[in-house]
N, C-alpha and C positions, 0 to 999 in steps of 0.2 A: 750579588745582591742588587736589589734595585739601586737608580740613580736617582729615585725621583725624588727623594730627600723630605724635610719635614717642611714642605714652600706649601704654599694656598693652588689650589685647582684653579682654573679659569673659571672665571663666575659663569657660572651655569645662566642660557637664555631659556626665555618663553619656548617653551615645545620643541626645547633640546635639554640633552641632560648628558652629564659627566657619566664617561663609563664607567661602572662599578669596577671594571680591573685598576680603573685609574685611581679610585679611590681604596680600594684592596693594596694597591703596591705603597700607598702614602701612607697609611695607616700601619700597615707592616713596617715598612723604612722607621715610622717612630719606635715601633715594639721593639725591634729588635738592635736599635740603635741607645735605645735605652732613654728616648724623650718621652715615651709613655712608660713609666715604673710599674713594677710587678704591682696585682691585684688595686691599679686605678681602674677607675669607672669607665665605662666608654658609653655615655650617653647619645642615643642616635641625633637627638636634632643639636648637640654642641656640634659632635663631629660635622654633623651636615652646616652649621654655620661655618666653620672653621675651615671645610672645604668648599664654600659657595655651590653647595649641591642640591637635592634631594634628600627626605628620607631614605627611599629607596635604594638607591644605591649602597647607601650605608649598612643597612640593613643585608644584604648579597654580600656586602666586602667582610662583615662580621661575620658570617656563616662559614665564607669562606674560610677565615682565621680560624673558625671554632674549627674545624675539620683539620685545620693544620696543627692545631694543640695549642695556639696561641693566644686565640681567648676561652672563656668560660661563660657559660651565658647560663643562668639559673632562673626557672619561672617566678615570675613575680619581684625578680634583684635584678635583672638586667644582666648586660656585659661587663665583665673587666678583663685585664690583661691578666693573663694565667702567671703565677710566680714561676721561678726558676728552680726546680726543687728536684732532689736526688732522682725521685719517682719519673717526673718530665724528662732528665736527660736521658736516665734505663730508656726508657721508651724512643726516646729519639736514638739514641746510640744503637739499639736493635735493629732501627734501619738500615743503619750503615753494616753490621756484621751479616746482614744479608745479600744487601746489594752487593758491596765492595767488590767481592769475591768475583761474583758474577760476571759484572761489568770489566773486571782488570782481566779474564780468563781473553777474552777477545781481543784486550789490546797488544797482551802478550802473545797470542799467535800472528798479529799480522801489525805488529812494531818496525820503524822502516828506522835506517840510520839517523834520519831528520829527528825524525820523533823521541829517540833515543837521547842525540842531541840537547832538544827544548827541554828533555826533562834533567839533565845533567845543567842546562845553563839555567834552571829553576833554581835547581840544589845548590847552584855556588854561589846565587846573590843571596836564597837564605842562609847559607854560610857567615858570607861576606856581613851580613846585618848582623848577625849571631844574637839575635832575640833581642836588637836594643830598641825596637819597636814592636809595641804587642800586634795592634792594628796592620800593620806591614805584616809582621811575620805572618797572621792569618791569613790573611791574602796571598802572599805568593804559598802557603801550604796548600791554600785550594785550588790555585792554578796549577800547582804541582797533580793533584792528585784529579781535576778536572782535564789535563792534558789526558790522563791514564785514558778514562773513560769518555771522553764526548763524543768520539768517533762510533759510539757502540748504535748498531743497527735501532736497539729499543728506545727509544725516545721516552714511554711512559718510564720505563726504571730509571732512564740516565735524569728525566725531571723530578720524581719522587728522590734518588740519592743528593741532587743538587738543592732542593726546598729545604731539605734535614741536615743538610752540609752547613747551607745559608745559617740554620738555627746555632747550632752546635760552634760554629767560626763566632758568632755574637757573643756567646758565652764564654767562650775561651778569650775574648778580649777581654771580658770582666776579672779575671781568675792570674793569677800570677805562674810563670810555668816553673816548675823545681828545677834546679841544676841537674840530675838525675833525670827528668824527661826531659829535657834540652838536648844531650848528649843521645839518648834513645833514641827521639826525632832524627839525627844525624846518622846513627849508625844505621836506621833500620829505612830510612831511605836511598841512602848509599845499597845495601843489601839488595832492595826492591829492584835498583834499574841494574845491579851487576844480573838479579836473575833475568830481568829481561831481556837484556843485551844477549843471553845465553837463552833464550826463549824457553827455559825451566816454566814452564804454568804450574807444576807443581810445589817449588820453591816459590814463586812469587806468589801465591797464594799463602802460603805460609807462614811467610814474612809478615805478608798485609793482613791476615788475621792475628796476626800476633800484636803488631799495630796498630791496628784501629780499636784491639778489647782492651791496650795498657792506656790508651789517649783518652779510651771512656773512664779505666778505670781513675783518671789521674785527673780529670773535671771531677767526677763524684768525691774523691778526695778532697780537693781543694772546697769544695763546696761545704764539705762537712768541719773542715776548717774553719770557714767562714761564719756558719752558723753557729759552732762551739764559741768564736770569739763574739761572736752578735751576744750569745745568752749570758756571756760572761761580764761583758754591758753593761746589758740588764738589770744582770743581778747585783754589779758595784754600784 
């Protein structure tokens, strides 16, 4: 995820301007950090005051989001941040039951003992933490599973898996994990590097699809959880 965090751009001079990726990564870092809330406004000339910019830019780094599923831009309503909803995560989590496979297929043919290693000394600090940091654990789950793949020759699929990894870690920080996928998480990564250590591509495949559809199915859960006690709210 980016670094660039929710700080102000360098004020933009006369007949220079802030790159739109710089304002794309700033504007992101709030979405998905949760300083811009589901379905607020994202009006172009606040944001551009806010980051001492242009329109323009603004306007690029929104487009950009819109194609990432993270804002919603409607003719004649403008931008807001897209909410977090059952529908959005189906769609992101489809990413991943695509790519994953893919990308793990290669690491598991040419996994060296080193490699083997980092991903064994991943697994024993999320051990070690044993879910007492949501934040944390996210993190080293992606370095876990970003060890698997970075090394893959395709760069466009290893950046498309890591954009939708990025989304999906954000929202697993909002979401409480169940004891029952606590325990999952453990077993079925433990599974993952014994197949690879044994460079099984067909078991490690199997594993990691087994794993990344019970992680989606277990965000969509919680979610719906969420929303049952949101309406329940409500209605008291």
């Amino acid at each position: 995820m980016s670094n660039t965090g929710p700080i102000a751009i360098a004020a933009e001079k006369e007949g220079t301007g802030t790159s739109s990726s710089s304002i794309y990564d700033a504007i992101r870092h709030d979405i998905l950090s949760g300083a811009l809330e589901a379905n607020a406004r994202l009006k172009v000339s606040e944001l551009a005051r806010t980051h001492n910019t242009s329109t323009n830019p603004v306007r690029e780094a929104l487009q950009q989001l819109r194609g990432e599923g993270l804002v919603l831009i409607t003719p004649n309503q403008g931008a807001r941040v897209r909410p977090i909803d059952m529908e959005f995560v189906r769609d992101v989590a489809e990413v991943g039951y695509q790519l994953e496979p893919y990308l793990l297929r290669f690491f598991v043919e040419t996994a060296s003992a080193e490699d083997i290693a980092e991903l064994e000394r991943i697994q024993s600090e999320i051990e070690a933490l044993n879910f007492s940091d949501k934040a944390r654990h996210t993190e080293l789950n992606h370095q876990f599973h970003e060890t698997m793949y970075d090394r893959h020759y395709n760069r466009v699929a290893f950046g498309v898996w890591r954009q939708h990894r990025e989304i999906l870690g954000s929202i697993s920080t909002r979401i409480p994990i169940a004891i029952g996928r606590q325990e999952a998480i453990i077993t079925e990564h433990r599974a993952l590097i014994a197949a690879i250590k044994a460079q099984d591509v067909a078991a490690a495949v199997t594993v990691l699809d087994q794993h990344i559809q019970d992680a989606g199915r277990h965000v969509v859960d919680q979610l719906r959880i969420a929303e049952a006690r949101a309406s329940h709210r409500r209605i008291g």
